[in-house]
C-alpha positions as CSV (number, residue, x, y, z in Angstrom):
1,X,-8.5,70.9,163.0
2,X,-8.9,67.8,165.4
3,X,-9.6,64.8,163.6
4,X,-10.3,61.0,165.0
5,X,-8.0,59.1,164.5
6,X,-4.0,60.1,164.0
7,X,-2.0,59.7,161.3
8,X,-0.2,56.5,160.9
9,X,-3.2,55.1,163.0
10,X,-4.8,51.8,161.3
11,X,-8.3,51.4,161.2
12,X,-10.5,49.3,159.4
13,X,-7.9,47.9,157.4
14,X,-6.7,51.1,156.2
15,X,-3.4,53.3,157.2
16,X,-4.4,56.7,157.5
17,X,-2.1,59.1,155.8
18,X,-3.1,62.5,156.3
19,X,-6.3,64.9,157.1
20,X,-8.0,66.0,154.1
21,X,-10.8,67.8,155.4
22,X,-13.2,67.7,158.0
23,X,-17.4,68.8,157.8
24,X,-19.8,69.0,160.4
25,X,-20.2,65.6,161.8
26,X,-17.4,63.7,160.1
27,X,-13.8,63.7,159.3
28,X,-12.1,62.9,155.5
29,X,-8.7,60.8,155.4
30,X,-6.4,60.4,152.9
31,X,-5.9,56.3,153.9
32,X,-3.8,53.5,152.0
33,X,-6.0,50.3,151.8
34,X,-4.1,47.9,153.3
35,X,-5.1,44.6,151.8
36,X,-2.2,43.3,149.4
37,X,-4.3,43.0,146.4
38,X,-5.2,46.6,146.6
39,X,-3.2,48.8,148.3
40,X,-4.9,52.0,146.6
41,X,-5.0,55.2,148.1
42,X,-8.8,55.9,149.0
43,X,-10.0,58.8,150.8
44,X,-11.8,57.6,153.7
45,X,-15.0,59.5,155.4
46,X,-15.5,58.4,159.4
47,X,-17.9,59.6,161.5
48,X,-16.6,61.6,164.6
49,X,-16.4,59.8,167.7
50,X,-17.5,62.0,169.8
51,X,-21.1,62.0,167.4
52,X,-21.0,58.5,167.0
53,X,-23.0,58.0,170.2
54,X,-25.7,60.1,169.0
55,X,-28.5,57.6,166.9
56,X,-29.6,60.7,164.5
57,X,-26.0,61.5,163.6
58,X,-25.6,57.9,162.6
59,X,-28.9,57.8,160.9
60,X,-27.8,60.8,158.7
61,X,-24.4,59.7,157.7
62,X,-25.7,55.6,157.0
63,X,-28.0,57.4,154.8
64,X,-25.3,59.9,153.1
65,X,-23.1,56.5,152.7
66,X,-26.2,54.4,151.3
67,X,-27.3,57.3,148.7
68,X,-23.7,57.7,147.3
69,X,-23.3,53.9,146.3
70,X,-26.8,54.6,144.6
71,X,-25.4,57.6,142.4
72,X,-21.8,56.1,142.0
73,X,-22.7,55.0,138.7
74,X,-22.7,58.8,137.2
75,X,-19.2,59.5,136.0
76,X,-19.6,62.8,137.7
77,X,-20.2,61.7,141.5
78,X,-16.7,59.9,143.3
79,X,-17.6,56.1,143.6
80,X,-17.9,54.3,146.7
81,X,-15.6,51.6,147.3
82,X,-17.0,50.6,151.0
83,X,-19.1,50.8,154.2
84,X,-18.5,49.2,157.1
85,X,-18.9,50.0,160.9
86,X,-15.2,49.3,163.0
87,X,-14.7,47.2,166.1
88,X,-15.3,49.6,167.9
89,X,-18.8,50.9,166.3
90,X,-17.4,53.5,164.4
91,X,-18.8,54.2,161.3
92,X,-17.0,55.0,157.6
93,X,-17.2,54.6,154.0
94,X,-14.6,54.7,151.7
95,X,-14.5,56.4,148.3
96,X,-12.0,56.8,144.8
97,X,-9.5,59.6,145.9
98,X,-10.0,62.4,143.4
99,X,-6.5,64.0,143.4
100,X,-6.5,67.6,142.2
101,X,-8.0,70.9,143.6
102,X,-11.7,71.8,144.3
103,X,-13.9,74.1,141.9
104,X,-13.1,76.9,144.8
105,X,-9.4,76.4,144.4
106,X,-9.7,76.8,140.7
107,X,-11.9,79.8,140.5
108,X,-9.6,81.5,143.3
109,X,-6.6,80.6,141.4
110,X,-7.6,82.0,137.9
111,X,-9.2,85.5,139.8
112,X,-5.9,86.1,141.4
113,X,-3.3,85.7,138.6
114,X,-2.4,82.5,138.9
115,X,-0.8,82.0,135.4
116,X,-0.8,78.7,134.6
117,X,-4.9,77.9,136.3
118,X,-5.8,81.2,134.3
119,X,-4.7,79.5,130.8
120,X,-5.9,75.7,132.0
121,X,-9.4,77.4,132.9
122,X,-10.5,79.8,130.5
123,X,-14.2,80.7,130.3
124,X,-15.1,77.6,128.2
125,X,-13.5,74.8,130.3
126,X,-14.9,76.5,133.4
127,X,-18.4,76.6,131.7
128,X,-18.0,73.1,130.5
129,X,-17.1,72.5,134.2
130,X,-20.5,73.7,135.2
131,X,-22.2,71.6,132.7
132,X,-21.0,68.4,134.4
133,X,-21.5,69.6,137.3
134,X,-25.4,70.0,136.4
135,X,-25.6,66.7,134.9
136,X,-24.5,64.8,138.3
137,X,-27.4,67.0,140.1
138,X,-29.6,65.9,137.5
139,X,-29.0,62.4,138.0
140,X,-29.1,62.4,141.4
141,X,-32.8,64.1,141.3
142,X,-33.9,61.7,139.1
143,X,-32.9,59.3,141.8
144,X,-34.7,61.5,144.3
145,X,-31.6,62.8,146.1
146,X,-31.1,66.5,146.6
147,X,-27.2,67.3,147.7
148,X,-28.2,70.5,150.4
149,X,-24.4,71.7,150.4
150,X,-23.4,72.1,146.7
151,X,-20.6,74.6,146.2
152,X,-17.7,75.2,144.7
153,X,-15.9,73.4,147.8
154,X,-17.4,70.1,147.1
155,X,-16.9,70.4,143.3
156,X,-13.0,68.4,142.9
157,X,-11.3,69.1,139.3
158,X,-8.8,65.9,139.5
159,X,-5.2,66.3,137.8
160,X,-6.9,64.4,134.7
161,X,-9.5,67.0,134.3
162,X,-12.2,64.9,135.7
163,X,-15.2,67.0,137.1
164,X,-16.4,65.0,141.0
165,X,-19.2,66.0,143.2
166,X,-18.3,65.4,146.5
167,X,-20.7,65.0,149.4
């Protein structure tokens, strides 16, 4: 996967650690905030460079950015902690780092045999999963946002049991 920045790069006042993931027109950071009254691990969401040129690919990710700090109020969509454009015009946002495994993971986990996922995520807690997972749609269409890419992938479970919609 190449990414835009490397790690141990600093950008926007943020280290970046490691490569979480990357979609179609931008890349997800692991990245330690780097002001001494926070230094929280974030995960941070930059535009690619090579995109960044291009006004309708900044259009669409300003307005992904703009209509997450709207929903971050549901307890069932990751909060947004920033948005801000670089020196050098690129631009980001910065959300809570939800550490544990995606709804994918999980459900992969518990088909193949995976003891310990199989026991954590019986029927029920997958179901009650679900449930949260509808409410956070809910909300955001009663805010007039429809997320086009819901799937398992962009589901995260955090370590805490915590049900996230990503992107």
């Amino acid at each position: 996967m190449s990414s835009t920045f490397e790690i141990g790069a600093e950008f926007a006042g943020y280290r970046i650690l490691e490569v979480i993931g990357s979609g179609g027109f931008a890349d997800v950071y692991l990245g330690e905030d780097l002001r001494p009254a926070m230094r929280r691990k974030v995960a941070l969401k930059v535009l690619r460079s090579e995109l960044s040129a291009a006004e309708d690919f900044r259009d669409r990710f300003q307005r992904e950015s703009l209509l997450a700090v709207q929903l971050d109020h549901h307890p069932n969509i990751v909060p947004v902690h920033e948005i801000g454009v670089d020196g050098r015009g690129n631009l980001y946002f910065t959300m809570k780092l939800v550490e544990g495994r995606t709804l994918a993971q999980v459900v992969h986990e518990a088909r193949s045999g995976h003891a310990e996922t199989a026991r954590e995520f019986r029927l029920f807690r997958l179901l009650e999963a679900f449930v949260e997972v509808c409410q956070a749609v809910a909300y955001a269409h009663a805010h007039g946002v429809i997320h086009r890419d819901l799937k398992p992938a962009n589901v995260m479970v955090g370590n805490f049991g915590e049900v996230q919609v990503m992107d």
